[in-house]
N, C-alpha and C positions, 0 to 999 in steps of 0.2 A: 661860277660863284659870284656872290652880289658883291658889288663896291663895297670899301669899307666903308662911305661916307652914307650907304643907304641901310647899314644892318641894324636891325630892331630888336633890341636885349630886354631883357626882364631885370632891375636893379633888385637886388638880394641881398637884406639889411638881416643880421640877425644876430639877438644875444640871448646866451643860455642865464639864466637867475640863479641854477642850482650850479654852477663854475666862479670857484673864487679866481678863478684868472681874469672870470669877466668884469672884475674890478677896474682895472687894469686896461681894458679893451674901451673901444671905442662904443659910446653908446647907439643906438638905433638911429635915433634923428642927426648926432655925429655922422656918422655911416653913410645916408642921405646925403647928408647937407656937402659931404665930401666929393663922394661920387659924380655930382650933377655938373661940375664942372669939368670934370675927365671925360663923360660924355657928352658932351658940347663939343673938348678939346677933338676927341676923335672922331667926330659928326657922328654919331651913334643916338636913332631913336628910342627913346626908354616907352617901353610898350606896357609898362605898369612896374608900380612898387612894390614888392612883395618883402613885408617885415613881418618874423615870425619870432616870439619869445621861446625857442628850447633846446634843451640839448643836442648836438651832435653824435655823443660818444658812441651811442647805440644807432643803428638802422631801422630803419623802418616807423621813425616814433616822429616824424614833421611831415606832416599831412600838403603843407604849402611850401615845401620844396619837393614832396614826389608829383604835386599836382604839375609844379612848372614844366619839369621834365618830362610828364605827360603831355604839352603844353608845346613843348619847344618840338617834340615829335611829330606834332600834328601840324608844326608849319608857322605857328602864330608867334614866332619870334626867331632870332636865330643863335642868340649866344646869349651870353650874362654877362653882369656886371656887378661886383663885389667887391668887398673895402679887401678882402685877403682868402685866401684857401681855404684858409681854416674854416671863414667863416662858412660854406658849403660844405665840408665837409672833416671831420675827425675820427675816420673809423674808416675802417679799407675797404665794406663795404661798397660804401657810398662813393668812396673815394676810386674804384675800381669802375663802377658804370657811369661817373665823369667821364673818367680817362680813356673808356670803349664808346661813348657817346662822341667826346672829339676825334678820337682816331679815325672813328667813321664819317666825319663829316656830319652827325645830325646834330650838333652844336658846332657851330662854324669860329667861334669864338670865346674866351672866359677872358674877361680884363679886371685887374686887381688895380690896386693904386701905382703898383710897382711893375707887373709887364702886363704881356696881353701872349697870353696862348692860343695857339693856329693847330689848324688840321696836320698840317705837314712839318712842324716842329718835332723836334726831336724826344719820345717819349719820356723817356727818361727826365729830363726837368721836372714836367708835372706831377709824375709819381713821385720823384724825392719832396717835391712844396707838398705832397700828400699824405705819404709817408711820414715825413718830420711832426707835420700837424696830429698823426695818431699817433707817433713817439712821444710827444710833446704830454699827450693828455695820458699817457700811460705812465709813464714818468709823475704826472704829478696824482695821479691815483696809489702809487708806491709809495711818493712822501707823504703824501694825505693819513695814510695808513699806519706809517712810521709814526708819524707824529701821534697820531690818536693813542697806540699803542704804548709810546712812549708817558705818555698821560696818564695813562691807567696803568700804568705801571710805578708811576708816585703817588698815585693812591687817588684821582680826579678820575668821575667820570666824563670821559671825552665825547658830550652829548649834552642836551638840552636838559638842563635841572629839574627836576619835577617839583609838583605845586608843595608851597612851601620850603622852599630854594631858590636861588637865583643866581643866574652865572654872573661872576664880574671877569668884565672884558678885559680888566686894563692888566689881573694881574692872572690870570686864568684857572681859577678857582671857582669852589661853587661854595658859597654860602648864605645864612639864614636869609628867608623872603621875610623882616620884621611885619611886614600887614598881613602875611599872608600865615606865618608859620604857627599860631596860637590856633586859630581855627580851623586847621589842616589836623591839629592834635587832638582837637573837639571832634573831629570827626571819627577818628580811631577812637578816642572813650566810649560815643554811642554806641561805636559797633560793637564795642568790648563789653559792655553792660548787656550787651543778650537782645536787650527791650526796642532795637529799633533796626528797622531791615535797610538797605542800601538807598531806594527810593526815599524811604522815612527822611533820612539821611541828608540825601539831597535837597529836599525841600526845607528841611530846616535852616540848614546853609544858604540856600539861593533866597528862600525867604524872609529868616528870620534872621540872618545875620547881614542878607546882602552880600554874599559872597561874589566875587566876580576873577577871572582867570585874568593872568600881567598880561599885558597890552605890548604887540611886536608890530610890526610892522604894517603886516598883513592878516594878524588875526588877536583872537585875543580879546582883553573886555568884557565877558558876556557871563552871564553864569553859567556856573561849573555844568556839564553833562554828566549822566550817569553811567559812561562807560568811561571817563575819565576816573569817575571816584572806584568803581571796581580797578582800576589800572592803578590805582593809591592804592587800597590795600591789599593787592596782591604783589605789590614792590617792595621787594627787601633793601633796598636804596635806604629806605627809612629805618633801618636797623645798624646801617654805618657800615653797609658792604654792598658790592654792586658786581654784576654781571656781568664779562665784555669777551665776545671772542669765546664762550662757553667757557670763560675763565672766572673765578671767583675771586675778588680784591677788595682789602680791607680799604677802606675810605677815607681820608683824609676830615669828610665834613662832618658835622654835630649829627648822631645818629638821635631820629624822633622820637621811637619804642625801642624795646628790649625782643632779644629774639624769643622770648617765650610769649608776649605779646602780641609778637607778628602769625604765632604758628597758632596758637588760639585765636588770630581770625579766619584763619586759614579753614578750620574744623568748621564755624561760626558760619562761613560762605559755603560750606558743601563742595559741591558741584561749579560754582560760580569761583570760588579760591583754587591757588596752586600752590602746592609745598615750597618751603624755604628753600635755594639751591643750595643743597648738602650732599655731603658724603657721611654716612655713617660708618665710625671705626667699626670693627669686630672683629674678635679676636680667633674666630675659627672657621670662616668663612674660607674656600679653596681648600678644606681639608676634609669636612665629615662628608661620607655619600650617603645618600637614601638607601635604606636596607629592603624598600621592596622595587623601585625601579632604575638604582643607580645612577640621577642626576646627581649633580650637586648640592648642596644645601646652602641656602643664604638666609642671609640676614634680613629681616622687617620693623619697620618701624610704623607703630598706631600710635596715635595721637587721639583721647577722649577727654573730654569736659566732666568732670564731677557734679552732677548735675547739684546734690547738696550744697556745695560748698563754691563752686565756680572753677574750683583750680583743672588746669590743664595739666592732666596725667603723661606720662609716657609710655611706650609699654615695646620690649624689645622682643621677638620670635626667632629662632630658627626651625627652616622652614623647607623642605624640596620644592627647586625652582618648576618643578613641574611640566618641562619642557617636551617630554616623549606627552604626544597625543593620536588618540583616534581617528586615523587617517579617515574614516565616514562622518564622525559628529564633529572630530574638531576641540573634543572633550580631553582634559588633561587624563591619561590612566592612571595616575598614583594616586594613593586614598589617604595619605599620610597627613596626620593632623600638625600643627606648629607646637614646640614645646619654647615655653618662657626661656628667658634669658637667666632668671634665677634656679630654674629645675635642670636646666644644661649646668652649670656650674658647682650645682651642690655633688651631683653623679659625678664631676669630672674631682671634684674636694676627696668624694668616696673614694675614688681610686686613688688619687693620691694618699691617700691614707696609709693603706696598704703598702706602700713603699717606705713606709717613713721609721726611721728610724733613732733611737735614743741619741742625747752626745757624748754618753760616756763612753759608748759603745762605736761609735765613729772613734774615735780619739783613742782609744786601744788597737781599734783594727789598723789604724793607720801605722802606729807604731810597730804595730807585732810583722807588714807588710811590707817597713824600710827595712826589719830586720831579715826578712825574706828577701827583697828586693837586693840586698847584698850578697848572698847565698848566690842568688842569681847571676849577678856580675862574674862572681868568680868562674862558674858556672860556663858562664856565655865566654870569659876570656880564655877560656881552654880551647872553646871552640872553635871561638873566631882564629885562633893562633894555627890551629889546624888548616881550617879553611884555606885560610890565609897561604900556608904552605903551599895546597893543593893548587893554590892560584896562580903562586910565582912560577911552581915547576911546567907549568901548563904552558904559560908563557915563553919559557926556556925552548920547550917543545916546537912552540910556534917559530923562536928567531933560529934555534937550529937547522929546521925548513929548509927557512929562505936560505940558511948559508948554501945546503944542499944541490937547491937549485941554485946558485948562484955557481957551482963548483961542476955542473954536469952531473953529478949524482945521480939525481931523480929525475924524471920529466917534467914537461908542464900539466901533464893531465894527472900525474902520482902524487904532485903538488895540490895543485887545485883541490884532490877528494881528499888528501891528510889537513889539510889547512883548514877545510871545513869542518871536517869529525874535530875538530882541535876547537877552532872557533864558539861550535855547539854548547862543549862543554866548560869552554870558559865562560859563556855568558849563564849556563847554568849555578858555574864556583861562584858570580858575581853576585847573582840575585841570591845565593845562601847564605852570600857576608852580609850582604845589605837587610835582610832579615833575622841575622844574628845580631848585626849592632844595634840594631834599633827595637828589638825583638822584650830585653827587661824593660827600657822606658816606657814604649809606649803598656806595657802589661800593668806597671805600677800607677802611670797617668788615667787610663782607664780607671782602674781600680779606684782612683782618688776620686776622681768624679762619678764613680758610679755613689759613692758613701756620702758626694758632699750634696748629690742632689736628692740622694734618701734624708737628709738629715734637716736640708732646706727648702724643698722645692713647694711643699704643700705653703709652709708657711709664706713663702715668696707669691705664691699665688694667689693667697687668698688677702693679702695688701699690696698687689703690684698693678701698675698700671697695665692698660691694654697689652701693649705690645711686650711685656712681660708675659702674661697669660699668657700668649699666642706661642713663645718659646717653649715652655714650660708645658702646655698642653703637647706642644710637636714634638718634643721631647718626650714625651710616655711610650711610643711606640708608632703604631702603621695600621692602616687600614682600619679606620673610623668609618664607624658605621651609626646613623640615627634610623632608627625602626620603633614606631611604636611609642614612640617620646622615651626610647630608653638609649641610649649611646653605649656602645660596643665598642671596646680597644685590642686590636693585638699587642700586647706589649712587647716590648724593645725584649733582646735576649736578656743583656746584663739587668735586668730586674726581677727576672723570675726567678732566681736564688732568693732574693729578698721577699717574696711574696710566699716564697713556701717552704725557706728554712725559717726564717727570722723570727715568726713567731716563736715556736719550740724554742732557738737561739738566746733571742732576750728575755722566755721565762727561765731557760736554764742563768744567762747571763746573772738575771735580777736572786735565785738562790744563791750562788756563788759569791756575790757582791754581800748578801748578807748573811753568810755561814759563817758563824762568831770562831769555828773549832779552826779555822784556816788562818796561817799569817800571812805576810805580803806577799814571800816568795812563794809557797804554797796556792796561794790567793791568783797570784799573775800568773803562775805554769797554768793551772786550771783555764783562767780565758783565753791564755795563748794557743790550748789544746780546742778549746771549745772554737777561734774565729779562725783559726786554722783550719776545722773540719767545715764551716762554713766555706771557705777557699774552695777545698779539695769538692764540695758540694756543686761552688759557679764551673770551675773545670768540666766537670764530667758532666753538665747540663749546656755545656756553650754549644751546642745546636739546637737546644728547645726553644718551640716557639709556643706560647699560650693562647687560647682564645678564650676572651672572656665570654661565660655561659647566659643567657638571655636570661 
């Protein structure tokens, strides 16, 4: 091995631009300026300077640091010289064929400010100054993260403002660019008026306004490009909402257009626009299936310009996602057309229809049902009281048993098979109490609900918000079918009494209400007979299920 006083290093200055730690760090010409006396100190030839402006964090991306080590292979130097580890290297790559380039001897040397690493040094040091230096940068790629994240979650985008905005540093905020933000807004009217295309656009602004992009550091000043201005109006930034993380966040800053402004230029660009990041509600989306290939059916949203009038329509479909295809062409096999958002609705109004029922006629049945519903108690506490008997003695059975075995009586194996025939039938006695007590509630609680959603639900539906509907529709019954733009319901059991006594019911009801020759008491036996037979009607029909006929 050469003297130390003869070895000829490569000095290795380097700052990354895109590391806010490189604030902090020592500049290039620092770095130099520092070094030249550590090798002097240790008689070390400096066989060239090699200063490179970029990142470490990744591998393979500094062309004049893989050259050196190309460099140092071939002979023409034999170790390095560097302000710190870091600076060679932040990522284990790189950090890993350092540490097997010294261990072998074909770097004889690496000298920082602070030591100098040998062939025959113990490994371990240099990996952990290696090590720390990739901890170091991964750690602040977490907080980097944190923080942005924390910003966009107070309603700031954690990012560079676009034209007509502007970031203030001092309180971290983004707002109005005053030179910039009045002809930033001219530019969305031309596009809005129909009459002028993107380029048009641009030369207006570049020309005729003199437009020019804010001035940074390194760029900036020049007039506007024209994929800049597509990248204006296809940013909803400008609507008072922003993107981050595929998360949607309302904004803190002055929103420029309104969202139906942004989506009409959306239509306006074609092929060159991109939809507003939305999610569109619907209320029956994950329920209805396609009646000729069993996908699901979703929801669509079109967007058309009125060409009369200018306005931006909307227009909402369900629709079969279309997913089963032609394993040869590749071609969707379902032929199913989309039906409106208004022809879905009025068919699901028709059926509810059909369920619906009068209040005077709720409000008797209810009462003629408490008076049932008491019959009933009595009824059930006979039962239960029985039951109940058959459970303690069962019991008795079981503890006399164990006295049995307890006393030599019986064996363990005589045991064991009475215990269990015993066992059986208690948990049999149990599940008949537990079905007896609860057996008139829950009969009257159905019951109440079956009358109060006959008496409201159309009405609720047809002024209720989204997620109303979507109850209220799931609520009709099972197995929803769209075929043909017509919609199919199996309806739920407890409403086909109401679809197929009720009519008969409420025109007999409506005579009875007005038969002058009846008085009250007369009048109430009559409906109490009449929504009683309806009862005795949902009873003997509680296994039917309906299918609605195409």
């Amino acid at each position: 091995m050469k003297n130390k006083t003869n070895k000829k290093v490569f000095l290795y200055a380097r700052r990354s631009s895109d590391e806010s730690s490189d604030k902090q760090a020592q500049s290039i010409e620092d770095q130099v300026n520092a070094l030249k006396p550590v090798a002097k100190r240790c008689g070390y030839q400096i066989v060239e300077i090699i200063e490179e402006s970029k990142s470490s964090k990744q591998p393979y991306i500094r062309p004049k640091f893989t050259q050196m080590l190309e460099r140092i292979e071939a002979g023409e130097a034999d170790g390095i010289l560097t302000w710190h580890i870091n600076r060679l290297s932040r990522n284990p790559v790189d950090s890993g064929t350092l540490g097997w380039m010294l261990q072998k001897g074909v770097i004889q040397v690496i000298q920082t400010m602070e030591r100098e690493h040998l062939p025959e040094d113990n490994v371990l040091l240099f990996s952990v100054e290696g090590a720390m230096a990739n901890q170091y940068i991964r750690d602040l790629a977490v907080s980097s993260r944190r923080g942005m994240q924390g910003k966009a979650d107070r309603g700031w985008l954690p990012s560079r403002a676009p034209l007509g905005y502007k970031n203030n540093l001092i309180e971290h905020i983004i707002e109005v660019d005053e030179e910039r933000w009045s002809m930033v807004r001219k530019m969305w009217d031309l596009l809005l008026s129909g009459n002028y295309t993107v380029p048009q656009i641009q030369k207006v602004a570049n020309d005729d306004w003199g437009f020019r992009t804010p001035k940074y550091k390194r760029s900036g000043g020049v007039p506007v490009a024209l994929s800049t201005i597509y990248r204006i109006f296809t940013n909803e930034f400008y609507t008072g909402t922003f993107v981050w993380a595929k998360e949607v966040y309302k904004g803190n800053h002055k929103p420029m257009i309104t969202n139906d402004e942004y989506d009409k230029a959306q239509v306006i660009l074609g092929r060159e626009g991109k939809p507003r990041y939305q999610e569109h509600e619907a209320s029956y989306t994950g329920i209805v299936k396609c009646g000729e290939c069993g996908n699901m059916c979703t929801v669509s949203v079109k967007k058309k310009i009125v060409l009369s009038t200018g306005e931006l329509k909307t227009y909402v479909y369900y629709n079969c996602t279309k997913r089963k295809r032609d394993k040869k062409t590749c071609k969707a096999i379902c032929s199913q057309k989309p039906v409106t958002l208004e022809e879905f609705e009025e068919q699901v109004d028709l059926e509810l229809e059909k369920y619906t029922i009068l209040p005077q006629f709720q409000q008797w049945a209810i009462d003629i049902l408490d008076k049932r519903n008491d019959t009933e108690i009595q009824e059930r506490t006979v039962i239960f009281e029985a039951q109940q008997k058959a459970y303690n003695q069962n019991q008795k059975q079981i503890d006399n048993l164990t006295k049995m075995l307890m006393k030599d009586l019986i064996d363990e194996d005589e045991f064991t098979k009475q215990r269990s025939e015993l066992q059986k039938e208690q948990e049999k006695l149990k599940r008949n109490l537990d079905s007896t007590e609860s057996r008139a509630k829950k009969w009257l609680e159905l019951t109440e609900q079956t009358f109060h959603f006959a008496r409201y639900a159309r009405k609720a539906y047809l002024k209720g918000d989204i997620q109303k509907k979507r109850e209220i529709f799931a609520a009709l019954g099972q197995n929803y079918v769209l075929q043909d733009k017509i919609v199919s319901i199996q309806a739920t059991k407890w409403l086909v009494p109401i679809e197929k006594a009720y009519p008969g019911l409420e025109a007999e009801f409506n005579r009875i209400e007005l038969d002058e020759s009846l008085d009250k008491q007369g009048r109430n036996e009559r409906l109490e007979s009449l929504i009683l037979t309806w009862g005795d009607y949902r009873e003997s029909n509680s296994d039917y299920r309906y299918h609605k006929p195409e």
